[in-house]
GUDREN-646647 format. One record per residue (C-alpha): z, y, x; residue in one letter. Coordinates in steps of 0.1 Angstrom, whole numbers, plus 2048, in hexadecimal, padded with zeros to 3 digits. Each point is the difference from the previous one (the first is absolute). Last residue first. Layout:
% residues N
ZYXa ...
***
This chain:
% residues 376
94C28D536x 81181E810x 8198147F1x 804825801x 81F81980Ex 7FB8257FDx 81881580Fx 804826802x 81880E819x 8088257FBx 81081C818x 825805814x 80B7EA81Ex 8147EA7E0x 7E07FA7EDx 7F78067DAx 7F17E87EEx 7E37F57EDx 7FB7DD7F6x 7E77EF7F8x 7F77D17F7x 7EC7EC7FDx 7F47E37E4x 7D9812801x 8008117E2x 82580C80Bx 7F581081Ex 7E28137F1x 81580D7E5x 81F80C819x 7E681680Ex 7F380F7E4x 8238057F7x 80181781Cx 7DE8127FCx 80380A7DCx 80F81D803x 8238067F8x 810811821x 81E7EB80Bx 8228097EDx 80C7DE804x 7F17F6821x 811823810x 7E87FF81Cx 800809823x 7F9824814x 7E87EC817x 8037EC81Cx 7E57E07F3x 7FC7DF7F9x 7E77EC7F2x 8037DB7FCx 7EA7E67F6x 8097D9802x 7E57EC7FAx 80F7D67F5x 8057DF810x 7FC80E81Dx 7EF823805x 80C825810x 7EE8267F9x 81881D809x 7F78207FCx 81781C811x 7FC8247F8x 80E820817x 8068247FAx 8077FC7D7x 80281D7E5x 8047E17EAx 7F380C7DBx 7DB802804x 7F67F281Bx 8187E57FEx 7F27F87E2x 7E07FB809x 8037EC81Bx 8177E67E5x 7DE8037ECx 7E97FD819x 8157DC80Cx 7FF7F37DBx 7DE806800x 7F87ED81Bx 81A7E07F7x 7F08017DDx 7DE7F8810x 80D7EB81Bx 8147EC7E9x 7DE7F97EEx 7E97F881Bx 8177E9815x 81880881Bx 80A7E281Ax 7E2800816x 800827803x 824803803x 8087E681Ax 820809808x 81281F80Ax 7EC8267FEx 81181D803x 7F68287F9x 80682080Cx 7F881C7E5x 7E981B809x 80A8247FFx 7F681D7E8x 80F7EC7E1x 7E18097ECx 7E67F981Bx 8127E6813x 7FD7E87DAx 7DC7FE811x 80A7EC818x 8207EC7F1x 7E17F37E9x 7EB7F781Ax 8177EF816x 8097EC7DCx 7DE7FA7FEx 7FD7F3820x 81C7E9800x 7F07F37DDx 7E27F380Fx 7DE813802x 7E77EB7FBx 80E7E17FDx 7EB7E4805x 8097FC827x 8257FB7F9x 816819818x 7FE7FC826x 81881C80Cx 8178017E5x 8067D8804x 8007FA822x 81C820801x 8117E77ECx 7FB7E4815x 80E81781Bx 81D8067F6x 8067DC7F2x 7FD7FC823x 81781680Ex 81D7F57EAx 7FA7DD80Bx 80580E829x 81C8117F4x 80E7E37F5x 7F87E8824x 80B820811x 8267FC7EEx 8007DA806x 7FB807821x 819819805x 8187E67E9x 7F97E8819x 803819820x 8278087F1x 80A7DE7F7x 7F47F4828x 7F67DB7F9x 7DE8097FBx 7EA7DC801x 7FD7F97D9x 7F38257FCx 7E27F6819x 7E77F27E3x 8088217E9x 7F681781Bx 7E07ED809x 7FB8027DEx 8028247FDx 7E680781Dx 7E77EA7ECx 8048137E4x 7FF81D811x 7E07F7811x 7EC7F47E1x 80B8237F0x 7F681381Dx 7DD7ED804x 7ED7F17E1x 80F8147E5x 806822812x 7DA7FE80Ex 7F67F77E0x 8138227F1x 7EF819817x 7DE7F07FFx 8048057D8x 80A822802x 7EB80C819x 7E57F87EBx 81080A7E2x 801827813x 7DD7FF804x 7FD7FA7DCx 8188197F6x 7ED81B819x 7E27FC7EDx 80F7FF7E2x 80F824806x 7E281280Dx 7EE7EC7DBx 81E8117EFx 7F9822813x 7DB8017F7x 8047F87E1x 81881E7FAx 7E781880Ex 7E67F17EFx 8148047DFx 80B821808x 7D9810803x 8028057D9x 81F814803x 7F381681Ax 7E78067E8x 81680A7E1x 815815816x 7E481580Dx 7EF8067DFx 82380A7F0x 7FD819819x 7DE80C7F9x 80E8047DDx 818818804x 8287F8807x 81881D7F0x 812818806x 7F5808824x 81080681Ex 8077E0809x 7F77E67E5x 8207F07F2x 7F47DF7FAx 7F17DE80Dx 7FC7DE7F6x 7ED7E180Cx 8027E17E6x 8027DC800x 7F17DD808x 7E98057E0x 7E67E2803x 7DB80880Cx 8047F081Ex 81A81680Bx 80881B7ECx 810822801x 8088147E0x 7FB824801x 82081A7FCx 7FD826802x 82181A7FCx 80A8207FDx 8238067F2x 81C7F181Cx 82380D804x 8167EF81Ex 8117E37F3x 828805801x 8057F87E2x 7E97E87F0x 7DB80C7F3x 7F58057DCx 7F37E47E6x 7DD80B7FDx 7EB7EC7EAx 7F981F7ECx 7EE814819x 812823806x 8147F9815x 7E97F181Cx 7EE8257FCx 7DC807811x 7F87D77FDx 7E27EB80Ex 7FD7DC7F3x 7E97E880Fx 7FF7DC7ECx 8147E37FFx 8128037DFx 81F7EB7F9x 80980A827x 7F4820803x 8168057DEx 81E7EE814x 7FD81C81Bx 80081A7E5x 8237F97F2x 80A7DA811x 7F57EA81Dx 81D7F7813x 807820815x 812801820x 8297FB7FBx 81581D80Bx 7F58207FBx 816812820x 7F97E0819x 7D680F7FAx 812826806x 80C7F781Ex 7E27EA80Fx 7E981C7FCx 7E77FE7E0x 7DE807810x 7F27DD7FCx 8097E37EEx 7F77DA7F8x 80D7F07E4x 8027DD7FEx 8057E67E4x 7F68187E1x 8017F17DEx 7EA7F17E4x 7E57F1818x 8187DC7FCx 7FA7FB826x 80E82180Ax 7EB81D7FCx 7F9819826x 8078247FEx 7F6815815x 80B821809x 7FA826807x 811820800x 7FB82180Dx 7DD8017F3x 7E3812815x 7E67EA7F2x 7F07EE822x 824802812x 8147F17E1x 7E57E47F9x 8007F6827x 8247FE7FDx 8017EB7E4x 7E37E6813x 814802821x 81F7F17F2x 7EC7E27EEx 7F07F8821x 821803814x 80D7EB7E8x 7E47E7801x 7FC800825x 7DF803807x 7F8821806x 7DB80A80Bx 7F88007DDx 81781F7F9x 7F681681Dx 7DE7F87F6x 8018067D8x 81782380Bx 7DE80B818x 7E67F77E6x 8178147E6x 804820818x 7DB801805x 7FC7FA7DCx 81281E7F9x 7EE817819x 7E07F67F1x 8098097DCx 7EE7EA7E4x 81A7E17FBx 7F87F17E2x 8068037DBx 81A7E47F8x 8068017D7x 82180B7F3x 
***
């Protein structure tokens, strides 16, 4: 349906006044949160979200809502993938404005415990001209149906996203790049000073071992000169994630922050998450790449089968990466685990690369996943 343009003063009033609220965000979830409910207020819908593609464009990777109530969102279960109408948007980016979800014929329904939903506009949001996602919203209040004026609405606050969105990634370099410069003064001044010094402290120790005669003071001695080593190696590696190879970009720490991040969205918390080693130094292109995925996909899962309070992600390097997720969830019956494809996905990545998974369940209750890969 074509774009007609905004005619009613009072309505562009209110747009003017969401596009500022929005831009002056810059966070990206809080932008991203602001934009669905901007679309709900301006069109009377009860319901709004976005819906942001995953890397492939095939599939959903976020889905931010408004109006559902925390409840009734634990109620459904898993947020949508991209399928029914939302896939449609997806295959074709172009404004759709619906009286009946139903009735179309790419519906596929709703799950149980999803509130009913029949009107219904979605427009395609871009950045740069490339599809980045979509805005939706449905069941207009009071009304049976959406007019045109409102499909107007949402199709411009749509095409005012992508500056929105720019504006909260540049917010976020910004701060990245003041942040590496702290970074970098941080982890020279650990090099040259408190590692030099506890060195030196530890072979002072060493040298005066041969003089303690007391048993108990040597083996004190010999107990601070191993804790001091311990330290150390502490540190080196906090050298390490702090002052990461100046090529890369963004190194695979980051990503893997990243990932855990937005993986928040459909667990409804936000994983912890351990670094030991030099991970950015030791990880090339390709096991990061199949590392990555393999991380979304073990997120994923616990989303949508674990029922989990808490996740652990543990990232290690030595002679090989070490990944394990974790979680206190209602477990897993390994044998009669669900038959998707994401599991043995898993196992395929491992295996091309000489590794190693396992999935098991843990005596404290919940799921350990563990991905083991060489290093060359």
């Amino acid at each position: 349906m074509p774009y007609h343009g905004i005619r009613d003063p009072d309505q562009l009033q209110a747009l003017l006044g969401a596009v500022l609220a929005i831009e002056s965000d810059l966070e990206l979830p809080g932008v991203l949160h602001r934009i669905a409910k901007a679309a709900c207020s301006l069109t009377g819908a009860r319901y709004g979200a976005l819906g942001i593609l995953d890397p492939s464009g095939k599939g959903l990777a976020q889905f931010v809502h408004v109006g559902m109530d925390d409840a009734t969102a634990a109620a459904i279960g898993h947020l949508p993938e991209g399928a029914g109408i939302l896939g449609l948007l997806i295959v074709e980016p172009t404004p759709l404005r619906l009286a009946d979800l139903s009735a179309h014929p790419d519906s596929i329904g709703f799950p149980p415990s999803h509130p009913p939903m029949r009107s219904f506009i979605g427009a395609p949001l871009r950045i740069r001209g490339e599809v980045y996602g979509n805005l939706y919203v449905t069941e207009k209040r009071g009304e049976s149906e959406f007019s045109e004026s409102d499909e107007d609405i949402v199709v411009a606050l749509a095409g005012v996203v992508g500056i929105a969105v720019d504006n909260a990634r540049l917010h976020a370099r910004l701060g990245e790049l003041s942040l590496a410069a702290d970074r970098e003064r941080i982890a020279r001044d650990l090099h040259d000073t408190v590692i030099q010094r506890l060195f030196a402290t530890g072979l002072a120790l060493q040298s005066a071992l041969p003089l303690v005669q007391d048993p108990e003071l040597r083996s004190r001695v010999e107990d601070a000169v191993r804790e001091l080593d311990d330290t150390i190696r502490q540190v080196r590696t906090t050298i390490f994630a702090l002052d990461p190879p100046p090529t890369a970009e963004r190194g695979v720490r980051a990503l893997v922050l990243e990932t855990c991040a937005e993986a928040a969205r459909t667990l409804g918390f936000e994983p912890e998450v351990r670094f030991v080693g030099a991970i950015d130094r030791r990880v090339g292109t390709s096991v990061a790449t199949e590392l990555l995925a393999t991380l979304r996909e073990a997120l994923s899962n616990v989303a949508r089968h674990a029922r989990a309070h808490t996740v652990q992600v543990e990232l290690s390097v030595d002679d090989a990466v070490h990944l394990r997720v974790t979680d206190d969830g209602v477990g897993t019956d390994v044998g009669t685990h669900s038959p998707g494809r994401g599991l043995p996905n898993i196992a395929e990545r491992a295996e091309l690369l000489g590794g190693t998974f396992t999935l098991s369940g843990r005596t404290a209750g919940g799921t350990e996943m563990a991905w083991h890969v060489p290093l060359g």
